[in-house]
FIMAR-315759 format. One record per residue: x, z, y of N, C-alpha, C, O in turn; residue number from 1. Coordinates in pm, 1 decimal. Layout:
REM residues N
n.u=X n.w=Z n.v=Y ca.u=X ca.w=Z ca.v=Y c.u=X c.w=Z c.v=Y o.u=X o.w=Z o.v=Y pos=NUM
...
***
This chain:
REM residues 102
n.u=85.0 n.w=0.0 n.v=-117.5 ca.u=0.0 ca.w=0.0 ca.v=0.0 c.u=89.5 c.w=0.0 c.v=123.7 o.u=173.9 o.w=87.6 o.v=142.6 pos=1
n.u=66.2 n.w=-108.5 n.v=212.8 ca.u=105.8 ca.w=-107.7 ca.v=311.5 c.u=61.4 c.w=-4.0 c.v=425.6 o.u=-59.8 o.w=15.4 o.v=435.1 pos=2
n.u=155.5 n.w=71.6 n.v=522.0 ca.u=119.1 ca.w=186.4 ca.v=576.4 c.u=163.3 c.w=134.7 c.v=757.7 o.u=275.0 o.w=90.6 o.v=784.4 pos=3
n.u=69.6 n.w=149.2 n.v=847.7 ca.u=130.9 ca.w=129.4 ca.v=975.4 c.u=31.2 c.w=263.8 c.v=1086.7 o.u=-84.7 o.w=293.0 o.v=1116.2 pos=4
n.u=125.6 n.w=293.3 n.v=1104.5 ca.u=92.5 ca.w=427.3 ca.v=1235.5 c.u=109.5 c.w=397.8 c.v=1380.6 o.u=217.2 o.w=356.3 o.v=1423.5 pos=5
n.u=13.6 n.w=416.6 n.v=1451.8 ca.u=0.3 ca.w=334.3 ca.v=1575.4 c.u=-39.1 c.w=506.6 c.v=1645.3 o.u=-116.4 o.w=585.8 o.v=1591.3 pos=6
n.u=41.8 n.w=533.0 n.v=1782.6 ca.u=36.0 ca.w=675.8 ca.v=1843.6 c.u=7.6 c.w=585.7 c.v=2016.2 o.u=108.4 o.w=532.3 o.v=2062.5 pos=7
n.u=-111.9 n.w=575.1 n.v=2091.6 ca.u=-116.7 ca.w=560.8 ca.v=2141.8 c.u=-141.9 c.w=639.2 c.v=2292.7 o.u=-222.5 o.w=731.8 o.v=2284.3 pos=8
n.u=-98.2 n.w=621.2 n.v=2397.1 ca.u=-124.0 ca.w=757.2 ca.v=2498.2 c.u=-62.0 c.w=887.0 c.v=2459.6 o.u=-78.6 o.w=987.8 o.v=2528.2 pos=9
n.u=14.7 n.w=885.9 n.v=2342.4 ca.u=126.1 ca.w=1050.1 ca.v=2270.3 c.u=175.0 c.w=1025.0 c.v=2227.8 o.u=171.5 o.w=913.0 o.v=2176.8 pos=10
n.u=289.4 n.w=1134.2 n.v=2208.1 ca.u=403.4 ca.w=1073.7 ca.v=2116.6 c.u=335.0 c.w=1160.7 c.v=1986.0 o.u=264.9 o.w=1261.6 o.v=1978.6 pos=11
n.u=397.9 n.w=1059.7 n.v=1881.5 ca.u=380.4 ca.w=1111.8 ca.v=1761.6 c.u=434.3 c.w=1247.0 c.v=1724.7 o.u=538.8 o.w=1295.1 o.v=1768.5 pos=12
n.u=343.4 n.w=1308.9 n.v=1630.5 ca.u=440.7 ca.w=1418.9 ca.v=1624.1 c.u=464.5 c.w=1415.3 c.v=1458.9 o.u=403.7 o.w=1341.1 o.v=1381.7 pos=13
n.u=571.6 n.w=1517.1 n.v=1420.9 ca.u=618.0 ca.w=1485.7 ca.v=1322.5 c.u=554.8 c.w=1562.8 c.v=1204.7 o.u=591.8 o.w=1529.4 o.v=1092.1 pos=14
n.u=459.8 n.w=1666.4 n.v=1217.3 ca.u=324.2 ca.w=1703.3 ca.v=1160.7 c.u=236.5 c.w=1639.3 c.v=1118.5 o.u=207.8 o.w=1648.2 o.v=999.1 pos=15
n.u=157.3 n.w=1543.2 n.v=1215.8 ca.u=113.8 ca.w=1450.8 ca.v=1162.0 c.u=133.2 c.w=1367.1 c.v=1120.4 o.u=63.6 o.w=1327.1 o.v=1027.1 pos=16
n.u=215.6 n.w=1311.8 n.v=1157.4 ca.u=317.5 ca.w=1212.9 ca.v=1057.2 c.u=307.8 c.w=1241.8 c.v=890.0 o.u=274.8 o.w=1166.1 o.v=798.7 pos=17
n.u=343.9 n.w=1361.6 n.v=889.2 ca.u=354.2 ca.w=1442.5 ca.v=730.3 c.u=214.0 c.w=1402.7 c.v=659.7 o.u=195.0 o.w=1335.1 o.v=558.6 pos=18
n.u=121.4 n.w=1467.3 n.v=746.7 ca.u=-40.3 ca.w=1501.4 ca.v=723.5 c.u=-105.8 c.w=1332.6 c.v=663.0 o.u=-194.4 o.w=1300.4 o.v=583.9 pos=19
n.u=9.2 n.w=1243.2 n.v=763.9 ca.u=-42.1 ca.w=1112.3 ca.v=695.0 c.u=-31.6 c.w=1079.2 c.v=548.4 o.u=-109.7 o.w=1061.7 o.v=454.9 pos=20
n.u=128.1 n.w=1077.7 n.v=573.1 ca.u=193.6 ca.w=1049.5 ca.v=439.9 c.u=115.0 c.w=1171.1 c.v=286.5 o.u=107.3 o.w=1153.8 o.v=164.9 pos=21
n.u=87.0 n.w=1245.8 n.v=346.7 ca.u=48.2 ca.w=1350.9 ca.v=206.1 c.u=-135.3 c.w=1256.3 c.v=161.0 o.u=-181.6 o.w=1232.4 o.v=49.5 pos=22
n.u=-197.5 n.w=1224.4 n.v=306.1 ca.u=-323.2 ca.w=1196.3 ca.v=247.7 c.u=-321.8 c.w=1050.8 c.v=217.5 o.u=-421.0 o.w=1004.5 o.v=161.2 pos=23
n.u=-228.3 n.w=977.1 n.v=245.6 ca.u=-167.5 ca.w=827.2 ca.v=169.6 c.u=-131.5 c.w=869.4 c.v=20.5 o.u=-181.2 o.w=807.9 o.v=-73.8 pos=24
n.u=-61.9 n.w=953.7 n.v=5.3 ca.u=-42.3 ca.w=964.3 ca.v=-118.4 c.u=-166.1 c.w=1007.1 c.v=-192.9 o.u=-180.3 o.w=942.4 o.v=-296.6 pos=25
n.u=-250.2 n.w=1087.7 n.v=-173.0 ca.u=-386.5 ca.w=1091.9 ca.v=-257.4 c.u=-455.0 c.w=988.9 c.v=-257.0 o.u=-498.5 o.w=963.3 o.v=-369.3 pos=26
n.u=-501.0 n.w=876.2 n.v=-133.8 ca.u=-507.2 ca.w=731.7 ca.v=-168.7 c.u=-477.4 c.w=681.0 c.v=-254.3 o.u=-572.5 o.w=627.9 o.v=-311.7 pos=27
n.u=-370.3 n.w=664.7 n.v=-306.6 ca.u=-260.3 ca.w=604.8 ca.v=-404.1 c.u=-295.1 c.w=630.1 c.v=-488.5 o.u=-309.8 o.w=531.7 o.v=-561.0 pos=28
n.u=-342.8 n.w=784.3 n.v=-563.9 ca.u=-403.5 ca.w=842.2 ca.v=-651.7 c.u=-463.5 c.w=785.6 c.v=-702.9 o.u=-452.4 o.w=731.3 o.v=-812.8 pos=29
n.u=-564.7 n.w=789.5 n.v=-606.9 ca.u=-745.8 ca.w=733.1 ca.v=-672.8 c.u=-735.4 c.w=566.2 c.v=-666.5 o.u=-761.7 o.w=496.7 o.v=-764.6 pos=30
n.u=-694.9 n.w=513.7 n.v=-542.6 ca.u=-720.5 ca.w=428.4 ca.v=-518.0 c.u=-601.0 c.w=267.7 c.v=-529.7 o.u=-600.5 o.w=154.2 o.v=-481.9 pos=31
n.u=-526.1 n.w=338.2 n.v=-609.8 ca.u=-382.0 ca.w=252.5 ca.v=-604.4 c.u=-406.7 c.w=101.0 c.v=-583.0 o.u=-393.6 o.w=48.0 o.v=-472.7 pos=32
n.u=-438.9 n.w=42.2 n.v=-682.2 ca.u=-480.3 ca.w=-86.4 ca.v=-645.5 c.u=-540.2 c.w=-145.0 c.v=-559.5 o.u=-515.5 o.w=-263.3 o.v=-535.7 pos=33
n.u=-620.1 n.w=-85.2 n.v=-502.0 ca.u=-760.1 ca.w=-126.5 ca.v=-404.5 c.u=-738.5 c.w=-122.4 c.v=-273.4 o.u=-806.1 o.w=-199.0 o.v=-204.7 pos=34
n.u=-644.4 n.w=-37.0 n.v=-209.3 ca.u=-615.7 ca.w=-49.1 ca.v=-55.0 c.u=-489.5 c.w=-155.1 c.v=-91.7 o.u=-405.9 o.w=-154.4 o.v=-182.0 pos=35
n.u=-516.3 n.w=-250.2 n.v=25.6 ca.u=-378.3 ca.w=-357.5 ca.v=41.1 c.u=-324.3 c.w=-266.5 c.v=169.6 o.u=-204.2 o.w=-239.8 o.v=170.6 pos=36
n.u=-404.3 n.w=-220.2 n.v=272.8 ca.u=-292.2 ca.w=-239.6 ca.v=369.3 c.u=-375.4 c.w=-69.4 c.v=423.3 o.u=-465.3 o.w=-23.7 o.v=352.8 pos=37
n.u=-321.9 n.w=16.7 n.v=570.8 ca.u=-367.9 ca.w=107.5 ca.v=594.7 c.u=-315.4 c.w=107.7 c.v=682.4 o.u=-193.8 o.w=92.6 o.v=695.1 pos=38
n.u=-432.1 n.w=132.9 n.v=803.9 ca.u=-335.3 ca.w=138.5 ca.v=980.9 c.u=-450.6 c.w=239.7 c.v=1004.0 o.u=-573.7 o.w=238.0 o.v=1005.6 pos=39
n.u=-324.7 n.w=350.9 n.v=1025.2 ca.u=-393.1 ca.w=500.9 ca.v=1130.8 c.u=-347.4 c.w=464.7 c.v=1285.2 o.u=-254.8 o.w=390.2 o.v=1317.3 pos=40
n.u=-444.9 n.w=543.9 n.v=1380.4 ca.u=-451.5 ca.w=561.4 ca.v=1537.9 c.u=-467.4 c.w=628.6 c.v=1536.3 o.u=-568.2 o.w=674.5 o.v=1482.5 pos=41
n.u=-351.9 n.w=714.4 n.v=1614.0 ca.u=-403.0 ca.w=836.1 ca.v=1668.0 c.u=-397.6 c.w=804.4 c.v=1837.6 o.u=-284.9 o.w=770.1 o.v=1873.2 pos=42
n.u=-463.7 n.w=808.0 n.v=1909.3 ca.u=-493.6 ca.w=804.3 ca.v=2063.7 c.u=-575.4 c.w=906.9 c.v=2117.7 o.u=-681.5 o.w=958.4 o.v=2082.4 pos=43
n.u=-461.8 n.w=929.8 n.v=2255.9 ca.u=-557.6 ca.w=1085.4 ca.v=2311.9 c.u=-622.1 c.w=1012.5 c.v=2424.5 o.u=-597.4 o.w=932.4 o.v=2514.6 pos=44
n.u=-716.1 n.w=1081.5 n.v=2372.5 ca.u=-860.0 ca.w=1028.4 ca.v=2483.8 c.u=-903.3 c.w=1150.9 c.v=2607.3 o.u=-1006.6 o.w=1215.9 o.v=2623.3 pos=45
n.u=-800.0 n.w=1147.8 n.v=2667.2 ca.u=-876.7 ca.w=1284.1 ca.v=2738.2 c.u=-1034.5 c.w=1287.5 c.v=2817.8 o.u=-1097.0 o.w=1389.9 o.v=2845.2 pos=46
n.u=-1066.8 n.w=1180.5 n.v=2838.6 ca.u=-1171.9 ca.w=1124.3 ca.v=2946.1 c.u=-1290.4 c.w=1167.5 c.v=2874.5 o.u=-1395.5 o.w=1209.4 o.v=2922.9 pos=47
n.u=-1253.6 n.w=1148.6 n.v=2730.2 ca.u=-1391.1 ca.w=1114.3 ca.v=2609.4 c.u=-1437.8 c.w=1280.1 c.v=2636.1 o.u=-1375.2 o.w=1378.7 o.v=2674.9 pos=48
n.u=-1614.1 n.w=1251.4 n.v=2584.9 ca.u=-1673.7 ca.w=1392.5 ca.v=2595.3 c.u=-1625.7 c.w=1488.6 c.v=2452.5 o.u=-1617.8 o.w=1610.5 o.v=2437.7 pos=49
n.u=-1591.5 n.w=1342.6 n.v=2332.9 ca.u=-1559.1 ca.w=1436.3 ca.v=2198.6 c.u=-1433.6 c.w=1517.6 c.v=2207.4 o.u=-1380.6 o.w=1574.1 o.v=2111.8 pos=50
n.u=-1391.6 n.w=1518.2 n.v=2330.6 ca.u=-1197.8 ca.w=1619.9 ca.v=2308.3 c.u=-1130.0 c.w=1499.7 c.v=2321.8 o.u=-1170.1 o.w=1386.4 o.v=2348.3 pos=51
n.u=-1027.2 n.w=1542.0 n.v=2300.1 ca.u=-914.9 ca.w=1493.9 ca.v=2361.9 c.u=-810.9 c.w=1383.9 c.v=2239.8 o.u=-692.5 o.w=1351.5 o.v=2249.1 pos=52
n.u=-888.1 n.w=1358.0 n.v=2158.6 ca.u=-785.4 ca.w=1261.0 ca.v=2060.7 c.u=-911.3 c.w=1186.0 c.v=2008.6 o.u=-1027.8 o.w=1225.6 o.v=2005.9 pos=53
n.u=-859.4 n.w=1069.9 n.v=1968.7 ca.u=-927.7 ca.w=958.8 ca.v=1841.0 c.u=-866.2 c.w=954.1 c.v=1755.4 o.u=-749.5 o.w=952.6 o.v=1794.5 pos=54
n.u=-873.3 n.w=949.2 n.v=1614.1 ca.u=-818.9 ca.w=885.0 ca.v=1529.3 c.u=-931.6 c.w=782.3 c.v=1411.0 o.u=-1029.4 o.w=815.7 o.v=1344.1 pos=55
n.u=-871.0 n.w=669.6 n.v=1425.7 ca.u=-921.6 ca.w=572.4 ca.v=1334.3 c.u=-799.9 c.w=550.4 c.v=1210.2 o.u=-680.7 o.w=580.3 o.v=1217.4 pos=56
n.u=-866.4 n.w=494.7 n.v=1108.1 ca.u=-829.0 ca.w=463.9 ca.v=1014.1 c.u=-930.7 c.w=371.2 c.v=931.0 o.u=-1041.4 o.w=397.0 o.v=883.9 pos=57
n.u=-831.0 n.w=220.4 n.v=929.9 ca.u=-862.3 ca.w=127.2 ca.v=863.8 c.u=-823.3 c.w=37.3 c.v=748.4 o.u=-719.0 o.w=-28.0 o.v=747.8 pos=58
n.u=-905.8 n.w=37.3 n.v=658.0 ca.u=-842.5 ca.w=36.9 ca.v=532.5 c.u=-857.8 c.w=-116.2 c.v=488.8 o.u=-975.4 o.w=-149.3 o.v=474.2 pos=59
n.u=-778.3 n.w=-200.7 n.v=468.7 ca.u=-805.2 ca.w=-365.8 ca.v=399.2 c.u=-791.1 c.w=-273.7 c.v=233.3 o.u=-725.8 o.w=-183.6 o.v=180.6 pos=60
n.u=-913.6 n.w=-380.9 n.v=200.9 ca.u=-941.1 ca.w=-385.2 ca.v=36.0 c.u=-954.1 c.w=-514.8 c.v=2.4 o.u=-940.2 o.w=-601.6 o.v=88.5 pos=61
n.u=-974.6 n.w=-536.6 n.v=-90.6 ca.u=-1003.6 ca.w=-719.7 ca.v=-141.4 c.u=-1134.8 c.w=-770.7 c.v=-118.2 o.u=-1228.0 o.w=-728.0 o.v=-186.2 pos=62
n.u=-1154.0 n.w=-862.2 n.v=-24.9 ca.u=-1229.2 ca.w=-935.1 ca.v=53.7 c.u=-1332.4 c.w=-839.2 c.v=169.1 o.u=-1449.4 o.w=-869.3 o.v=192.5 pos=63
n.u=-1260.3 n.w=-720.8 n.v=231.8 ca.u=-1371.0 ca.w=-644.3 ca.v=283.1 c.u=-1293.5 c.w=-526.3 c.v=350.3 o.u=-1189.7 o.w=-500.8 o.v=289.2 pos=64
n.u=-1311.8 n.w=-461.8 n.v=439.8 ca.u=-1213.1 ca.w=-362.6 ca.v=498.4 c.u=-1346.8 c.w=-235.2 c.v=521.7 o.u=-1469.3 o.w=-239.8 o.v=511.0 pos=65
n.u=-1255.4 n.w=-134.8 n.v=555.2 ca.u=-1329.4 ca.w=-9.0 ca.v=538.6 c.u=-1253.4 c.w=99.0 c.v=656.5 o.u=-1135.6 o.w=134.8 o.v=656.6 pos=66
n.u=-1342.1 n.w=129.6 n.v=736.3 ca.u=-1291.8 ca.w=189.7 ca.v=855.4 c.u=-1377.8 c.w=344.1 c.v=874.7 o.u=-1475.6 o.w=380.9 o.v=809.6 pos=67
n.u=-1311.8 n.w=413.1 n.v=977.2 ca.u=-1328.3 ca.w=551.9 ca.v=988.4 c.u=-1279.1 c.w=595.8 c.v=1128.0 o.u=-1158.4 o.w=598.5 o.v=1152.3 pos=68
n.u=-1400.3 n.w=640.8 n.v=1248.5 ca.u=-1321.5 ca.w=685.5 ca.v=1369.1 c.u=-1382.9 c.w=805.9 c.v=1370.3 o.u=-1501.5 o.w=823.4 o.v=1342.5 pos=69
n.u=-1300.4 n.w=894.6 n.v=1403.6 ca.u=-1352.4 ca.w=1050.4 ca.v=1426.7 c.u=-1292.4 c.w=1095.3 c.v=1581.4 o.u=-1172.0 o.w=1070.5 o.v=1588.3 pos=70
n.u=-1347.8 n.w=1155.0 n.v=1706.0 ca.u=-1262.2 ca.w=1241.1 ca.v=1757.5 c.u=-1295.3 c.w=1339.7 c.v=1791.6 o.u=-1410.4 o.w=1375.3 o.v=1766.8 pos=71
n.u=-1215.0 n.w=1415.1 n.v=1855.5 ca.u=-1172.7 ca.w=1566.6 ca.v=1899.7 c.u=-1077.5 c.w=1629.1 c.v=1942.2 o.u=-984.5 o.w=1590.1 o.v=2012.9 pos=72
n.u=-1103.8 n.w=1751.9 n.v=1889.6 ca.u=-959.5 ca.w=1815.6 ca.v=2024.9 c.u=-844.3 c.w=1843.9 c.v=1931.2 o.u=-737.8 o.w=1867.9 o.v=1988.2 pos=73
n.u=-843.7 n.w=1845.9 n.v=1811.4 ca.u=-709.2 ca.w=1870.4 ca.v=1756.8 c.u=-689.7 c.w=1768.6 c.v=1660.2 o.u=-789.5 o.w=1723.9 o.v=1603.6 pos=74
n.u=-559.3 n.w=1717.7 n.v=1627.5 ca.u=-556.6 ca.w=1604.6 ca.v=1571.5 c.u=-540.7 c.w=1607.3 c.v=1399.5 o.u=-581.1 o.w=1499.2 o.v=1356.6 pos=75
n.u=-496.5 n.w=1693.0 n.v=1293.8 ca.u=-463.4 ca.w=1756.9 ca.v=1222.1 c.u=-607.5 c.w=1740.1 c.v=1125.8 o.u=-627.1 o.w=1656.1 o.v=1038.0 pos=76
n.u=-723.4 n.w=1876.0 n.v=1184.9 ca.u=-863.5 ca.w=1826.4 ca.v=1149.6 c.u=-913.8 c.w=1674.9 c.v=1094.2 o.u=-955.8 o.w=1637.4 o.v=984.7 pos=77
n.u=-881.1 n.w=1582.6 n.v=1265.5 ca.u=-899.9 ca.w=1440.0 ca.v=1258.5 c.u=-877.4 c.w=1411.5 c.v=1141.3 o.u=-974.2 o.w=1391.6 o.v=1067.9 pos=78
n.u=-744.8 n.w=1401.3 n.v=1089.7 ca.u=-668.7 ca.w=1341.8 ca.v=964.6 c.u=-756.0 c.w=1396.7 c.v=875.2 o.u=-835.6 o.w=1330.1 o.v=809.0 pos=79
n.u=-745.3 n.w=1507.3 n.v=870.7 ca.u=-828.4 ca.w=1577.2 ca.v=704.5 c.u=-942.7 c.w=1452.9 c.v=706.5 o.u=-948.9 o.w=1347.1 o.v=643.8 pos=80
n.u=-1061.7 n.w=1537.2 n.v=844.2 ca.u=-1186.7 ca.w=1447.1 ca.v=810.1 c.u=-1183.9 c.w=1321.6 c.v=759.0 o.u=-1227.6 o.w=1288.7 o.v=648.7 pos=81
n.u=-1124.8 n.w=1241.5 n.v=851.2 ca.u=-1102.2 ca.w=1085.5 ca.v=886.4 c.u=-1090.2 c.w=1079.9 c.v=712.2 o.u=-1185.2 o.w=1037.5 o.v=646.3 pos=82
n.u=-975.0 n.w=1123.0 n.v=653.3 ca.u=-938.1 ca.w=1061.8 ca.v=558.3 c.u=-1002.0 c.w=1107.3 c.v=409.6 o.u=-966.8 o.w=1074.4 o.v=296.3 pos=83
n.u=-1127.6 n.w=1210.6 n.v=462.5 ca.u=-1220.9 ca.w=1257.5 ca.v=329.6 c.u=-1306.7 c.w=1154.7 c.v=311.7 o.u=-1346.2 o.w=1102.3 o.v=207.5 pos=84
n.u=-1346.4 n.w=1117.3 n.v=495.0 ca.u=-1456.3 ca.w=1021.4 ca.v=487.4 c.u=-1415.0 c.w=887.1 c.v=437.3 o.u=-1487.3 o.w=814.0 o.v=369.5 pos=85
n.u=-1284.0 n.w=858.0 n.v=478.6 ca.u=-1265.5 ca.w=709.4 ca.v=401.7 c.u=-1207.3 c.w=732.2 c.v=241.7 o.u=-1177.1 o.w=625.5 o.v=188.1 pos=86
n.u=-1189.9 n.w=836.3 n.v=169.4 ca.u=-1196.3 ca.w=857.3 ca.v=55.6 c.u=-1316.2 c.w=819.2 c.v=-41.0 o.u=-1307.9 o.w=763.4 o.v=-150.5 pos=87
n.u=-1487.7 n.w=884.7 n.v=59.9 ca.u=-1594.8 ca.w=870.6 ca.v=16.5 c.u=-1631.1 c.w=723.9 c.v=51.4 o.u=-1704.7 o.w=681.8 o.v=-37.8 pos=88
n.u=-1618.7 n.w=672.1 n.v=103.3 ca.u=-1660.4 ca.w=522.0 ca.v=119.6 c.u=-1589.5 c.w=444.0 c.v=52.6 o.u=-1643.9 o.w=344.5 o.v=4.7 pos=89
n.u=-1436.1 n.w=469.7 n.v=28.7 ca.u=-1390.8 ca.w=386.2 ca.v=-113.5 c.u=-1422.3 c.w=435.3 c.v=-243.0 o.u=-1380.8 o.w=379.5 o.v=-344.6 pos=90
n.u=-1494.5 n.w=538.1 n.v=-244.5 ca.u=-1554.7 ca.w=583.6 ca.v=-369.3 c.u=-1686.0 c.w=470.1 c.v=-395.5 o.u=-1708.0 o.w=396.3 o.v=-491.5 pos=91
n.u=-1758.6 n.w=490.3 n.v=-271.6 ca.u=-1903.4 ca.w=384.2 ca.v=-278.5 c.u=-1851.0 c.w=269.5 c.v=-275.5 o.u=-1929.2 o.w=187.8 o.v=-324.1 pos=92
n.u=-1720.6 n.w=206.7 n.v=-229.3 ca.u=-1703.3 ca.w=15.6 ca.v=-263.8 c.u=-1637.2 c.w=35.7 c.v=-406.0 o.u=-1615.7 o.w=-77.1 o.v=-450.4 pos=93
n.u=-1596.9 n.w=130.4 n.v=-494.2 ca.u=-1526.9 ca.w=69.3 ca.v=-592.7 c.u=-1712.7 c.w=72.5 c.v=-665.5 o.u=-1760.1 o.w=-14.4 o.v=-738.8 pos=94
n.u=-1766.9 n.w=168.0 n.v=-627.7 ca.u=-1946.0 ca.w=199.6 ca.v=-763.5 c.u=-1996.0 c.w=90.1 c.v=-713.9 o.u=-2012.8 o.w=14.6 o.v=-809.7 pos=95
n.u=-2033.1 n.w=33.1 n.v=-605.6 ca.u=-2108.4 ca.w=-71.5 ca.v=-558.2 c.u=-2076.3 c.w=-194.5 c.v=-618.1 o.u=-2161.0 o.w=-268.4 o.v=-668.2 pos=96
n.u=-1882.9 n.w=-232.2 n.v=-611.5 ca.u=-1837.4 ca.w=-317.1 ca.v=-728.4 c.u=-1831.1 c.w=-326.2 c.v=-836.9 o.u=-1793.7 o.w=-433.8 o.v=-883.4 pos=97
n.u=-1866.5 n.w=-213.0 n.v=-927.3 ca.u=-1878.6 ca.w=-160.4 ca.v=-1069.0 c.u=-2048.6 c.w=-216.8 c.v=-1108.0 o.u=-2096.6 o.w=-275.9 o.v=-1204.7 pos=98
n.u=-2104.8 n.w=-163.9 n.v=-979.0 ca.u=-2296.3 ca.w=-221.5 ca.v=-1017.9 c.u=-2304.3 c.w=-355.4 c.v=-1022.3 o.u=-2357.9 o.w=-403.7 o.v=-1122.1 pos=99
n.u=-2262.1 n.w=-430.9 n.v=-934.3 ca.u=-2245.1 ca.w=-554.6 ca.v=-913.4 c.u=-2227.1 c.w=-617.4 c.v=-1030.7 o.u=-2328.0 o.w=-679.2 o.v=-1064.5 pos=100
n.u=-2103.8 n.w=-628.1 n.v=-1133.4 ca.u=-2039.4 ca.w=-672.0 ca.v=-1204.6 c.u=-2152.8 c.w=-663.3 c.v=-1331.2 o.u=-2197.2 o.w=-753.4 o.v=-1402.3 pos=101
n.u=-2178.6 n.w=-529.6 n.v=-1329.7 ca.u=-2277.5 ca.w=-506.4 ca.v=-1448.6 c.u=-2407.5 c.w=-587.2 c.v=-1491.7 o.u=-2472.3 o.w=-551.8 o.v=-1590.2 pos=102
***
């Protein structure tokens, strides 16, 4: 799986950085084959009413991509959520492709 980290409006920090790489690797887990590529954002939004960061995360799969924006005020959270929720939605494209087939 291809991995690209995009820190826009902050510098990266090297925490989250980690926080990535650990929930890439549970990706990998479940999902080894199925993600081709994976680009996190983290951007601080101070203006926004949700707090002060975005993070998206977008996932290419085979013929179809799968995305996730959460924000708020701490970025750490973001990651957890962000990356439970795009856990559960590649859970529903691999069953949806499993029904299909059947």
């Amino acid at each position: 799986m291809e991995l690209k980290v995009e820190a826009k409006n902050l510098e990266m920090r090297d925490n989250w950085q980690e926080k990535i790489e650990e929930e890439k690797a549970k990706l990998i887990r479940h999902y080894a084959n199925l993600v081709l590529h994976l680009r996190v954002t983290i951007e601080a939004t101070p203006g926004h009413k949700g707090g002060g960061y975005a993070v998206s995360l977008v996932a290419a799969v085979p013929g179809d991509t799968v995305g996730v924006k959460r924000e708020g005020e701490k970025v750490r959270p973001l990651l957890v959520e962000g990356f439970d929720v795009l856990g559960a939605q590649l859970k529903d494209f691999v069953q949806k492709k499993q029904d299909y087939r059947a």
